[in-house]
Structures are given as structure tokens and as C-alpha cells.
MARTOR-204527 format. One record per residue (C-alpha): chain; residue in one letter; x negated, y, z negated. Coordinates in nm, 2 decimals, always signed. Layout:
% MARTOR-204527
kette rest u v w
A A X Y Z
...
This chain:
% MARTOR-204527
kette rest u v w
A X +0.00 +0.00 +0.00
A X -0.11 +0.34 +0.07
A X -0.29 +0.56 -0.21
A X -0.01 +0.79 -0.42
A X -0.07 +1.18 -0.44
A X +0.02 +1.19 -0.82
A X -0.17 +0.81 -0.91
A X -0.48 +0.87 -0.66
A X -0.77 +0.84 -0.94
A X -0.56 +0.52 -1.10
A X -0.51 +0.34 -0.77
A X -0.93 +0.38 -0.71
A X -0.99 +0.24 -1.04
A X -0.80 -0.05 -1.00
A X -0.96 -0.14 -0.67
A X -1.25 -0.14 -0.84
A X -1.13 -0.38 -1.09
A X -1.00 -0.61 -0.85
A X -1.36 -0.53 -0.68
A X -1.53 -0.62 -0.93
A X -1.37 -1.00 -1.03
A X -1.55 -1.10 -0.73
A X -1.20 -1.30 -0.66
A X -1.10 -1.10 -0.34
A X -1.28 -1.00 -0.03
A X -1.31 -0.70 +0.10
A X -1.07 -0.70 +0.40
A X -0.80 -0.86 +0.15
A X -0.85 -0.57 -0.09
A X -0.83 -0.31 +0.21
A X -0.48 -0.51 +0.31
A X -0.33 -0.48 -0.03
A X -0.43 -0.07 -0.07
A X -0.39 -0.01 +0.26
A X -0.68 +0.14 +0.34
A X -0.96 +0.09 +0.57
A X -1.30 -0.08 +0.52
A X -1.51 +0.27 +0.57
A X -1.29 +0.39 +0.27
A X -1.31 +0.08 +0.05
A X -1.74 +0.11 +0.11
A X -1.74 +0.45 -0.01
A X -1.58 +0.40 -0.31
A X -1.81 +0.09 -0.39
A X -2.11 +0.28 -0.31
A X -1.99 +0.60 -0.52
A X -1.93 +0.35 -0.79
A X -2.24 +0.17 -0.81
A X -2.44 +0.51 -0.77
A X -2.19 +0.72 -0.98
A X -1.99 +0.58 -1.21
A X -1.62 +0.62 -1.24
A X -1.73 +0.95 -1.21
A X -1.77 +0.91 -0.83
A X -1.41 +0.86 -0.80
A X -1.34 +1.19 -0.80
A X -1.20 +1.40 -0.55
A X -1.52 +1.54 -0.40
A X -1.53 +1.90 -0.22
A X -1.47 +1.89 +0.12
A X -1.70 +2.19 +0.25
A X -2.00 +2.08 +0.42
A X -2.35 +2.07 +0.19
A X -2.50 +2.25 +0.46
A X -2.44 +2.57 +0.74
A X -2.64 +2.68 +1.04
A X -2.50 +3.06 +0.92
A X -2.60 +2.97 +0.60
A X -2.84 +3.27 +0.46
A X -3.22 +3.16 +0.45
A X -3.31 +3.08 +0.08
A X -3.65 +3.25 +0.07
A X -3.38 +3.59 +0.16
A X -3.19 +3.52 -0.11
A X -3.47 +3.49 -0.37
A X -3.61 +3.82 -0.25
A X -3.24 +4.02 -0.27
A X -3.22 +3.86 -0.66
A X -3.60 +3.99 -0.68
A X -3.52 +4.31 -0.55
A X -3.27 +4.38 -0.79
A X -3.43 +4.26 -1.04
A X -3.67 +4.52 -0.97
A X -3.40 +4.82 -0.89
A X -3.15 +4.70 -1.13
A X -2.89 +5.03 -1.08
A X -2.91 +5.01 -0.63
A X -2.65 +4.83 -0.50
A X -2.62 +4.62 -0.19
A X -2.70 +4.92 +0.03
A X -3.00 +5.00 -0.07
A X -3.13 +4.66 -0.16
A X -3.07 +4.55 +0.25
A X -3.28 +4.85 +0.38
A X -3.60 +4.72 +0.15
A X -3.53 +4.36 +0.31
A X -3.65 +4.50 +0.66
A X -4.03 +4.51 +0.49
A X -4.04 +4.14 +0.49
A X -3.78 +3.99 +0.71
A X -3.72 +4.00 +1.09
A X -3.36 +4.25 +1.19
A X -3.21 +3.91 +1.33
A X -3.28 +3.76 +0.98
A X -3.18 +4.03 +0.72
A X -2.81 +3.97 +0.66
A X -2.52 +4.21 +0.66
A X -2.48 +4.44 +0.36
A X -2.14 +4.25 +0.27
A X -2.33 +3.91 +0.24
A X -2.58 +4.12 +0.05
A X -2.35 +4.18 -0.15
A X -2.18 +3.85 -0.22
A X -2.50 +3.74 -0.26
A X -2.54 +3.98 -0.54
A X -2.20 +3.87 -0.70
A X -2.26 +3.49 -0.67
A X -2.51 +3.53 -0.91
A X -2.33 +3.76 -1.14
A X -2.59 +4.05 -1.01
A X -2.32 +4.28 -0.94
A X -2.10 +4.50 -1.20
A X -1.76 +4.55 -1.15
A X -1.71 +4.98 -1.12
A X -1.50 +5.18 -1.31
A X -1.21 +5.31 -1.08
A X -1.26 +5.68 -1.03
A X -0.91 +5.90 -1.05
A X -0.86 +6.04 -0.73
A X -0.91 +6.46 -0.70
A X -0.90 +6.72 -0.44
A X -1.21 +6.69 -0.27
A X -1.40 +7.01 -0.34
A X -1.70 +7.08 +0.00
A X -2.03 +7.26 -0.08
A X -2.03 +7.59 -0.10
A X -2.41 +7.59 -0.01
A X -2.44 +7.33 +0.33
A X -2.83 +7.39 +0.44
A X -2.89 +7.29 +0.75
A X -3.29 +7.24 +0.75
A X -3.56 +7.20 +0.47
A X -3.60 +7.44 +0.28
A X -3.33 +7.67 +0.31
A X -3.15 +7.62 -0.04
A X -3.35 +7.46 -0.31
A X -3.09 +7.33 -0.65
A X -3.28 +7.34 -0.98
A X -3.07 +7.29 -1.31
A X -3.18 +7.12 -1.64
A X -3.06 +6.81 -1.69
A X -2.88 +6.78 -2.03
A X -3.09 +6.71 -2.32
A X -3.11 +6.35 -2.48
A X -3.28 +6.26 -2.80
A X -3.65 +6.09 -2.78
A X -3.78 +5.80 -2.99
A X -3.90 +6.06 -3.23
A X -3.60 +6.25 -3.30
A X -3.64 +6.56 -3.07
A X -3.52 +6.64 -2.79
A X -3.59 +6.62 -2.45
A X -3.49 +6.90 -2.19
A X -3.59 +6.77 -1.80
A X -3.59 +7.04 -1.55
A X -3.53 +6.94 -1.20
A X -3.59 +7.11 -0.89
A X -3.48 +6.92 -0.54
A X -3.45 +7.05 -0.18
A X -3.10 +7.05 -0.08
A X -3.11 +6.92 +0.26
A X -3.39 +6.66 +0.21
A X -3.28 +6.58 -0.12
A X -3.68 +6.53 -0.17
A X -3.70 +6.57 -0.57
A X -3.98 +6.81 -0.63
A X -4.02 +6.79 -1.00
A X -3.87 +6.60 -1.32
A X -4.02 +6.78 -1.62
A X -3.96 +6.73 -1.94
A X -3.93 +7.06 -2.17
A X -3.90 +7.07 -2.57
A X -3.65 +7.41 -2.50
A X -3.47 +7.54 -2.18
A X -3.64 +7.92 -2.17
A X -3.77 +8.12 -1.90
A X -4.18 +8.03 -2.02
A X -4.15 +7.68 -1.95
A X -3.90 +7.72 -1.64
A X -4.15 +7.94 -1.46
A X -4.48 +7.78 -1.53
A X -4.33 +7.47 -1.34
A X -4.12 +7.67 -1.07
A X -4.52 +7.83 -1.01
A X -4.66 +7.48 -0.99
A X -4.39 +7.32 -0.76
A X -4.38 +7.67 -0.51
A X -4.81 +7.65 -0.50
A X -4.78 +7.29 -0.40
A X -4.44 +7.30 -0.15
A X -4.40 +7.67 -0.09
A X -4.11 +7.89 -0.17
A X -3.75 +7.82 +0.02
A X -3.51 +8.09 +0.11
A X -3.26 +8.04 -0.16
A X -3.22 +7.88 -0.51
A X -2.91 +7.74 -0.62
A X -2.85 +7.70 -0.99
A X -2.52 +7.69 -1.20
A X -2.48 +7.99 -1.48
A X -2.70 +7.81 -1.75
A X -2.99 +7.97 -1.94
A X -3.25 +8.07 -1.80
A X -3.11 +8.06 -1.45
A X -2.82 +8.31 -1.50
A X -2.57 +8.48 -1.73
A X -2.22 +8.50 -1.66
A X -2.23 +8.85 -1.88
A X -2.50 +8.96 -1.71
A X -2.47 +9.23 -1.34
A X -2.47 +8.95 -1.06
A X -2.52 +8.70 -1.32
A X -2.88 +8.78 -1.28
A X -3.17 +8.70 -1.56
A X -3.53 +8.74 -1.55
A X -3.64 +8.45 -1.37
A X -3.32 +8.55 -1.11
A X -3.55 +8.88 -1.07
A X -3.85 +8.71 -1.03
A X -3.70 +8.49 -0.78
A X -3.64 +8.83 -0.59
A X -3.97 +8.95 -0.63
A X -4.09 +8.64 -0.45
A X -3.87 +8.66 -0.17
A X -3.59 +8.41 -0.28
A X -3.27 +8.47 -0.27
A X -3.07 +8.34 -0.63
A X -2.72 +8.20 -0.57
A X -2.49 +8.04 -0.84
A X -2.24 +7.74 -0.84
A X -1.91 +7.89 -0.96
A X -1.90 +7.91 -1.36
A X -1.72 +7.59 -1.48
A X -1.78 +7.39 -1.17
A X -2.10 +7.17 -1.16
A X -1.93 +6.94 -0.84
A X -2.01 +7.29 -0.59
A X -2.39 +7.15 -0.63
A X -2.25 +6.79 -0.66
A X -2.57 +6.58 -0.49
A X -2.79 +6.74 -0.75
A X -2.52 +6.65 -1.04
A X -2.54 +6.25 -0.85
A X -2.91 +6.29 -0.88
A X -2.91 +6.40 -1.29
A X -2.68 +6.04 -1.28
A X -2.97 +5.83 -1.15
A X -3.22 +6.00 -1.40
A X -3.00 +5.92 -1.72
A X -2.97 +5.60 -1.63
A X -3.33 +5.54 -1.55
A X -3.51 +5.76 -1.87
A X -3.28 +5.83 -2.12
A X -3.12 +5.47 -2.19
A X -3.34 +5.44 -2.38
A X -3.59 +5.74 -2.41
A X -3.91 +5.69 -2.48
A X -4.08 +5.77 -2.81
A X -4.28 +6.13 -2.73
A X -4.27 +6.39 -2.47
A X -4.57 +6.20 -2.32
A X -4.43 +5.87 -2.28
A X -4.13 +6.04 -2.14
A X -4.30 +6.24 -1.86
A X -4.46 +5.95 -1.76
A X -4.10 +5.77 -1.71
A X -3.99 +6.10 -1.51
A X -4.30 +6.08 -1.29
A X -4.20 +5.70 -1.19
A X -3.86 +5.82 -1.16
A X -4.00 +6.09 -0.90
A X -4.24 +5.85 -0.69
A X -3.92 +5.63 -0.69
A X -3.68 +5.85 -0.56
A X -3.88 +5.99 -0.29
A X -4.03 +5.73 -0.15
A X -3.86 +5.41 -0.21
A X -3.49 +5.48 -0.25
A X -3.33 +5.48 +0.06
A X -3.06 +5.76 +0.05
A X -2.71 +5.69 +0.20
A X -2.67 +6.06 +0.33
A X -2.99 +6.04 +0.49
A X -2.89 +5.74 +0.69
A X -3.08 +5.49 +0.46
A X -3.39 +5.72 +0.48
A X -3.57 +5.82 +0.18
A X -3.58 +6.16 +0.08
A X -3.97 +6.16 +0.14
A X -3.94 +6.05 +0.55
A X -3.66 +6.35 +0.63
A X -3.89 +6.67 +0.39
A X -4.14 +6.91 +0.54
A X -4.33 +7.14 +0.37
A X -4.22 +7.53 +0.36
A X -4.39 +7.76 +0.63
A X -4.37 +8.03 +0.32
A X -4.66 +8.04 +0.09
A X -4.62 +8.11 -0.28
A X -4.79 +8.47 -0.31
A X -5.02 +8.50 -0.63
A X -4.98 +8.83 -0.67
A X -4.60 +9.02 -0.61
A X -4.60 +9.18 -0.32
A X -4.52 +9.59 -0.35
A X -4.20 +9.66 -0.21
A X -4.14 +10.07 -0.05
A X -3.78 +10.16 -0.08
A X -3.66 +10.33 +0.22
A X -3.68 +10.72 +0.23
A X -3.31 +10.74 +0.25
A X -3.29 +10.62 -0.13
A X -3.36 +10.76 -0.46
A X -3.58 +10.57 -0.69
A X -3.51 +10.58 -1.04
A X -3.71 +10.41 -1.29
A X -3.51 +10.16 -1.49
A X -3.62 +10.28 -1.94
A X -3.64 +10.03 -2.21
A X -3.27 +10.02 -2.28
A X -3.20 +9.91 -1.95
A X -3.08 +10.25 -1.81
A X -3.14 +10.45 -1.52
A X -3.10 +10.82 -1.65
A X -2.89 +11.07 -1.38
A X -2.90 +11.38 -1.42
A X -3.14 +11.42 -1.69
A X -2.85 +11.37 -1.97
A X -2.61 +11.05 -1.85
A X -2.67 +10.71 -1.87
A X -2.61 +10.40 -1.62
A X -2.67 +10.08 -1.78
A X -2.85 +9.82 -1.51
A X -3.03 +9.50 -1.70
A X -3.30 +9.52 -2.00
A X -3.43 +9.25 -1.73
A X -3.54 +9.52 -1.55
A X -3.71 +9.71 -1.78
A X -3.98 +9.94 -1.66
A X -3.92 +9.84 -1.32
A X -3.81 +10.05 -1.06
A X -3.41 +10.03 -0.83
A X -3.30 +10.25 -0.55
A X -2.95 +10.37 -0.49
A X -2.79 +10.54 -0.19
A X -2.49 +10.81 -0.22
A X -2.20 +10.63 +0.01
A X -1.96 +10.95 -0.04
A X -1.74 +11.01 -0.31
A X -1.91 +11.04 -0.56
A X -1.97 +10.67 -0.54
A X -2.35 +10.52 -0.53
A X -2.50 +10.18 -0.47
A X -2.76 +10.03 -0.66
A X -3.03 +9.79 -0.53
A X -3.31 +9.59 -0.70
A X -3.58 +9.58 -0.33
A X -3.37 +9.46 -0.10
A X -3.02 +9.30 -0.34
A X -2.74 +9.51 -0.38
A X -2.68 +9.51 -0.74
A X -2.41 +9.73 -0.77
A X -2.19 +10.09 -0.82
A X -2.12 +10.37 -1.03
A X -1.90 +10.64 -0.98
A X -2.09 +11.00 -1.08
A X -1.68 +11.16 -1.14
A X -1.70 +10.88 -1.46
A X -1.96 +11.02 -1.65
A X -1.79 +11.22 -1.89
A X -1.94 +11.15 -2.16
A X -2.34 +11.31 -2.24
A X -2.63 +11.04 -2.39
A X -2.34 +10.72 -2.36
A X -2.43 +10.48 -2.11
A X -2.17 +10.37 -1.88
A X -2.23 +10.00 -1.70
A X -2.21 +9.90 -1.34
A X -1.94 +9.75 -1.11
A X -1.99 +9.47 -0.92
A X -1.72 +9.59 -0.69
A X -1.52 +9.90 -0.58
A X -1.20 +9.94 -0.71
């Protein structure tokens, strides 16, 4: 009789039984189960081999596949993420090219399952869905906008804490720096923005969100010391919107990576710490490959800047057509010898322009910015100092 779906696994043992009296041959057995002689072999030789254990259903799918993905691949994708535990399948395929033919690397979605088969791959917390927000700052070529910010403190090994500055081209997304600070002040900031702009050059602009010492929401074009000195170099400052860190988002996506390679953990000391910054550098330029840069790292798409960083700050003539006021130590410009216009105290002892556009209403310029107005008809009041608009009313 023919096996029975529910008493399969009985119905084999008790061939084997009868098997196994040695009273029945084997056609008679295959007669009275109804099933053939390769089937009744089978079972005899998974027996003898196996145990009753053999009688199992076994898996149907073949032990081996001509599409099947070379093994001496797969060690080297688990090696490779070993290696660069936080890149996903992406980046992971790219580094395969380095040792394997393009017919042999596999796709990035057998990468992946690859990845997941062996429980190399962590499930990602879904993101809620927002309006998507496009850069206000969209450089086109090297150089052109450079994003520096300090990445938010974390606690060292030692109980102090860590500030990293990072400055990054905005195109390239070449990573020119990671350097960690004890405090976020102007001192440290500009002994490193000298080192990176003597190495790499100066860009046209630098992008930075409202933070100390980049800007100051209170201050006239949220400008601060190091905004000025940016000016006197020949770079233009410009600011992400206050509140609203996504408007330099692939420098915020950059801050990400570093967390999750140097802060958790941190190292003990400010030593040990740059020295995991530096590797996180190297790294990032010149082995990551960068999905916006078409799998490229950030090192194979950057070129130097074609403007040197000037030692010495250059002397800048106002145009004839101004008048140049000297700006005192309260951050004033005196007109007519007894009223006051507050500019910055950044600017003391340094010397603005402004230009009569009729009315009684006058611009004022730091070299070449616009800083802003003052209406002459508002100052009413001797020795009080009256502040700037940013715009006309």
C-alpha cells in the first residue's frame, strides 16, 4: 500500500522492521508498501548510515548551485565587515573590486543576504517620514562652500570632555580635519582653521550653524570674531538657519559616522582620542566609498584650492566714495562728533566704510560686506548709542 501523508515516518519504520527480520525479500517488501526498489534502497542505506534518524523528510533543495556565490567571496564580505562594522552592503561590495574580478563580485542584494545569513546585518529603526528640506548651500565644484561645526561634546575615559571640531568640503565631502578641543572658543577654532587653510587653501565660503564661536544669533549679521576674520581672509561666512542643523544635513550625517566610531566608547585622554579622530580621518577619505559620490571616496573626487592662505592680512582701501570711520572700544562708530552707532566690539579698533544712499539713510560695510543701516533723522538723543538695522524698514 502506498505511504500515508499523516503516518509517513511510522510506515518507514515499519519497513525497516520487517527489513530487518531478514523473513522477506526485498521485491515482496516493495509489493506490500507499494513502493519501488530505488525507494526501499534508500531507506536501507539512510538506515544503516543514519539511524532512524535518516528517516526523515530530508530537504529537497540541491546541496550545490552553479550561481551559488564563490566561498573565498563570502569569507572576505564577513572579513570586511568585520573590519567596517557600521558600512552596510554598499560600501562593503565596492572594497570587493580590490580582490575579485567584476564578473565575480556579486550584486549588492546578495551582499546583503549574505550579510544577514550570518546575522551581520541589524535591523534599522524606521525613520518617520518629514517634508524633505533641499540645501540651502548646493556647491557645484571644490571648494566653493567649506561646512565646519563642532561636533557635540562627549565625556573621555577621564572624566572631561571632548569637543571635535570638523571642517569638510561641501562638494567633495573630503574631511579636512577632526580635532579634538578641551573648549569650543575662538583660540582653538583658529589655530586649526590656520593649519587646515596653509595645507588646502582657503575656499570661497564657510558654512556654519549659529554656535559659538562661528556666530551669534544677537550679534549684526550673526557675525563674531572668527566671522570677521574669515572676511579679512577673503571668505565669505554664511549660516544654516537658527534651529535647523538638516540645511547642512551631509555634515550633520558625517558628525553620525564620527559618534559611532570615537565616542562609543571614548578613549581615556585627549591623546588617545585624537589619535581615534586621525583613523577616523584617513578612513573616511580614502577608504569609505561615498554613496553621493557614486561609490567614490571623498579623497578620489577633492582638489586642492587655487587660493593660498595669506600670512599676513591683506590691507584693504575703501573706495573714495565712502567715509571711513574708525570703529572705538565700545564698539561704536562716532557721527558727528556727539552720536553714537553701535556696530560690534568685534570690531574694535578696526576701521568700516558707509555710503549716504539718500534720506538720511546710510549703509555700513566691513571691506567689502554690507553690514548694515542707520537712519541719521534717529539720532535724537546726544552720547546714547543707537544699534544697526539689518534691513530697511
Amino acid at each position: 500500500m502506498p505511504w500515508k501523508a499523516t503516518t509517513t515516518m511510522e510506515q518507514k519504520i515499519e519497513f525497516i522492521c520487517e527489513w530487518r527480520t531478514g523473513k522477506y525479500t526485498i521485491t515482496e517488501l516493495c509489493k506490500n508498501f507499494g513502493i519501488s526498489r530505488p525507494t526501499a534502497y534508500k531507506l536501507i542505506d539512510r538506515f544503516e548510515n543514519q539511524g532512524y534518524n535518516g528517516l526523515k523528510e530530508q530537504s529537497r533543495a540541491p546541496r550545490k548551485h552553479p550561481n551559488a556565490t564563490d566561498e573565498n567571496i563570502v569569507k572576505s564580505i564577513i572579513k570586511l565587515k568585520g573590519k567596517h562594522s557600521r558600512w552596510g552592503a554598499k560600501k562593503i561590495r565596492v572594497l570587493l573590486f580590490n580582490d575579485f574580478t567584476k564578473e565575480e563580485v556579486p550584486s549588492v542584494v546578495t551582499v546583503h543576504n549574505i550579510l544577514k545569513k550570518h546575522g551581520l546585518v541589524c535591523p534599522q529603526k524606521r525613520m518617520r517620514r518629514v517634508k524633505p528640506v533641499f540645501p540651502i548651500f548646493d556647491p557645484k565644484s571644490c571648494n566653493e562652500v567649506w561646512s565646519a561645526d563642532y561636533k557635540g561634546k562627549f565625556l573621555m575615559g577621564n572624566k572631561i570632555y571632548c569637543h571635535p571640531l570638523t571642517i569638510a568640503d561641501s562638494k567633495s565631502r573630503f574631511l579636512f580635519t577632526a580635532k579634538g578641543h578641551y573648549k569650543e572658543n575662538l583660540k582653538s577654532a583658529k589655530t586649526e582653521f590656520t593649519k587646515v587653510f596653509r595645507t588646502y587653501g582657503i575656499p570661497e565660503q564657510i558654512h556654519t550653524d549659529n554656535g559659538s564661536p562661528f556666530g551669534s544669533v544677537r550679534a549684526i549679521q550673526r557675525y563674531t570674531r572668527l566671522s570677521y576674520w574669515f572676511i579679512e581672509l577673503g571668505i565669505t561666512p554664511v549660516f544654516s538657519d537658527p534651529a535647523h542643523p538638516e540645511q547642512n544635513g551631509r555634515h550633520e550625517r558625517m558628525h553620525r559616522d564620527l559618534k559611532a566610531a570615537c565616542a562609543k566608547p571614548a578613549a581615556f585622554d585627549l591623546k588617545a582620542q585624537q589619535r581615534r579622530l586621525n583613523h577616523f580621518v584617513k578612513e573616511y577619505n580614502n577608504i569609505r566609498p561615498h554613496e553621493a559620490l557614486d561609490m567614490k571616496t571623498p579623497a578620489d573626487i577633492h582638489d586642492f584650492s587655487t587660493r593660498p592662505f595669506p600670512e599676513k592680512i591683506p590691507k584693504f582701501d575703501y573706495d573714495t566714495k565712502y567715509k571711513v570711520l574708525k570703529v572705538t572700544k565700545n564698539g561704536s562708530i562716532r557721527w558727528k562728533s556727539y552720536y553714537w552707532v553701535y556696530v560690534t566690539a568685534a570690531l574694535m579698533g578696526k576701521y568700516v566704510a558707509i555710503q549716504d544712499i539718500g534720506n538720511g539713510v546710510w549703509k555700513v560695510f566691513y571691506r567689502n560686506v554690507l553690514l548694515g543701516f542707520f537712519d541719521e533723522r534717529h539720532l535724537r538723543n546726544k552720547e546714547q548709542s543707537t544699534r544697526l538695522e539689518t534691513n530697511l524698514v
